[in-house]
N, C-alpha and C positions, 0 to 999 in steps of 0.2 A: 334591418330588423334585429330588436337584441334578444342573446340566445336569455333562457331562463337564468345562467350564472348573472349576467350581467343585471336583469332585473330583479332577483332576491339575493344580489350581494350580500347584503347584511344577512342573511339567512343562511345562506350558503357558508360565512366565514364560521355563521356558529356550528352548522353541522360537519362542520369540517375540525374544530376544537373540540367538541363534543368527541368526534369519533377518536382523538388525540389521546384524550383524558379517560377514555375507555381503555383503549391498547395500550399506556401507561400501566392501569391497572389489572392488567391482565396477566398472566406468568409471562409470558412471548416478551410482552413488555419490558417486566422488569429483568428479567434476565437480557434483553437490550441496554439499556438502562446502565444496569449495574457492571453489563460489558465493557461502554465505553466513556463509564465516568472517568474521571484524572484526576487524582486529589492532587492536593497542593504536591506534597513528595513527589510524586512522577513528574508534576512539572516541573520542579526542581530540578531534578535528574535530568530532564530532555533539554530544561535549557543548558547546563552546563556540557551533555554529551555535544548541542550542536556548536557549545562555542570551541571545545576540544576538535572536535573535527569537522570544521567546516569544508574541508577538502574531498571527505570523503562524501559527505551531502551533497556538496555540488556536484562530484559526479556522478552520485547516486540518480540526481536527476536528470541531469546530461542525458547518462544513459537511459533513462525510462522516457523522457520525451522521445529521444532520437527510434526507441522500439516501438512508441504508439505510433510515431508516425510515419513508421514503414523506412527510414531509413538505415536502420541498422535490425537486423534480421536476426532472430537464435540461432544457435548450429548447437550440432551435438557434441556430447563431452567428448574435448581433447582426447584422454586419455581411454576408457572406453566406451566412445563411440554412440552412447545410449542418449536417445532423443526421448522426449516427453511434453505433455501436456503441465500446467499448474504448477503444484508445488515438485513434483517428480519430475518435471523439467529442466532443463539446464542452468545454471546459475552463473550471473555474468561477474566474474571477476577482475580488479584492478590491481595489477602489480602498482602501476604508477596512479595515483590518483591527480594527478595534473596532465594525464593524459586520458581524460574520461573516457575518448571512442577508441582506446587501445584494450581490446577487453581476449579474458581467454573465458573460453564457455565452460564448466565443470558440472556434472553434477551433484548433486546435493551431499550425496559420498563423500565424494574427491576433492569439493570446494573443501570439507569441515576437518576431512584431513589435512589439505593442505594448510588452511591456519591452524591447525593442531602440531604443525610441524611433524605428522607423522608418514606424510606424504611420501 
C-alpha cells in the first residue's frame, strides 16, 4: 500500500518548495541565509588557508572523526583541570601536526594563550 507521500509526490514536492520559499522570506530565514552565504572573498580566502595548511586540516579531521567515533575521548585541561561541555570544553591541541592522535587537551583559556605565546 502507498503511504500518501508516495501517491501526491508531485504535490507533496510542491508543499514542500512552497514551505521553502516561505521560511526564505521570513526574518529566521534571512538571517540564515545571509549567515551562511560565502561570497567569492571568503572563498578565496578558505581556498588558499587550506592549500597553506593542509597539515593542519588533516588533523583537524583526524581528530574530529577519531572523537565522533568514540575512539579518542576529551579530558580535561592539562593545565587546570577544568572539564566542560561545547564551546567551554576542552580544546584539542596539536604540537605536531603529523601526529594527529598525539593531542594535549586545553581549555579555551590556556589553548589561546598558548598560541599567543603568553602561555
Amino acid at each position: 500500500m502507498k503511504t500518501w507521500r508516495e501517491k501526491h509526490l508531485k504535490r507533496y514536492r510542491e508543499l514542500i518548495r512552497k514551505g521553502q520559499q516561505k521560511y526564505k522570506k521570513s526574518a529566521k530565514g534571512k538571517i540564515t541565509e545571509h549567515k551562511y552565504r560565502i561570497s567569492p572573498k571568503n572563498k578565496l580566502y578558505n581556498k588558499i588557508y587550506r592549500e597553506k595548511n593542509k597539515e593542519k586540516i588533516r588533523a583537524y579531521i583526524i581528530t574530529h572523526k577519531a572523537i565522533k567515533s568514540g575512539t579518542l575521548i576529551s579530558q580535561p585541561c592539562e593545565v587546570c583541570n577544568r572539564d566542560g561541555e561545547g564551546l567551554n570544553g576542552p580544546l584539542a591541541h596539536h604540537d605536531d601536526y603529523n601526529k594527529p592522535l598525539d593531542i594535549r587537551w586545553l581549555c579555551p583559556e590556556h589553548h589561546s594563550k598558548l598560541h599567543n605565546l603568553q602561555y
